[in-house]
N, C-alpha and C positions, 0 to 999 in steps of 0.2 A: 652715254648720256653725259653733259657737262654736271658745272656744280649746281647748275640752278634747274638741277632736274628736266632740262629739254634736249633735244634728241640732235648729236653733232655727227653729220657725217665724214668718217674718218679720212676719206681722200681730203675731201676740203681742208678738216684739223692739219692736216702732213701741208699741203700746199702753204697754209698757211703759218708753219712753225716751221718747215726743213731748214731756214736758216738755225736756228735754235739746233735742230739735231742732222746735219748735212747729209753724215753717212747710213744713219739707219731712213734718212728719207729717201736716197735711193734706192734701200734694199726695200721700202715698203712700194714704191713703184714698181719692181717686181714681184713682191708677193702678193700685195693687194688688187693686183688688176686680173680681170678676169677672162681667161685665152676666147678669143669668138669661134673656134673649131676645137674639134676634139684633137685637132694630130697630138698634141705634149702630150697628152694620158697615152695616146697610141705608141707615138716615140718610148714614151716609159716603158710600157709592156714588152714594146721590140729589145728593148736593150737590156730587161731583167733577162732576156734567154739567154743573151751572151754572156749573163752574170752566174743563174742560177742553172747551172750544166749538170750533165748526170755526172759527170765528175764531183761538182759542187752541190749534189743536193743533198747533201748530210749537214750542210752551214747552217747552225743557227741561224734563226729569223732577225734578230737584232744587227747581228752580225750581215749579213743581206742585205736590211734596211740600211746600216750604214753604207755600205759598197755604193748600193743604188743613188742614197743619197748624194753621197759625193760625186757621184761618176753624174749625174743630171745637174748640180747645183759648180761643176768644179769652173768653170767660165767666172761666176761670179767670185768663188772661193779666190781667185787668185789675183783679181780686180782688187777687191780690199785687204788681202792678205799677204 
C-alpha cells in the first residue's frame, strides 16, 4: 500500500522508479515474476541430488540451503558481482 492507504502494484512501482534504483530493479525483474511452468522448481530439485549425496547427507540444512542457493542464483551472482 502507498501512503495514502491505496493498494500500488509492485511491478508497476519498480517500472516506474528503476531509474531511481537501476540494480535492485533488475534483480526484482527476476525475483518478482512469476515462472509460467513448473520446470525451475523441477530444475531445483534435480540439482539438490547432485548437491545433497549420501556422501553429503550429514550437511547441515543451512549449510545446503546455502550451496543450493548459490549454485541456482550464481548466473545472476556474478552479473552484479
Amino acid at each position: 500500500y502507498s501512503d495514502d492507504m491505496t493498494y500500488t502494484n509492485p511491478l508497476k512501482w519498480w517500472k516506474k522508479n528503476q531509474g531511481l534504483y537501476p540494480v535492485l530493479a533488475a534483480l526484482v525483474k527476476v525475483f518478482l515474476t512469476i515462472p509460467a511452468t513448473s520446470a525451475p522448481s523441477e530444475r531445483v530439485w534435480s540439482q539438490s541430488a547432485n548437491v545433497i549425496t549420501t556422501k553429503r547427507a550429514r550437511l547441515d540444512e543451512t549449510i545446503a540451503s546455502g550451496i543450493m542457493f548459490v549454485k541456482e542464483n550464481v548466473r545472476v551472482l556474478r552479473k552484479h558481482y
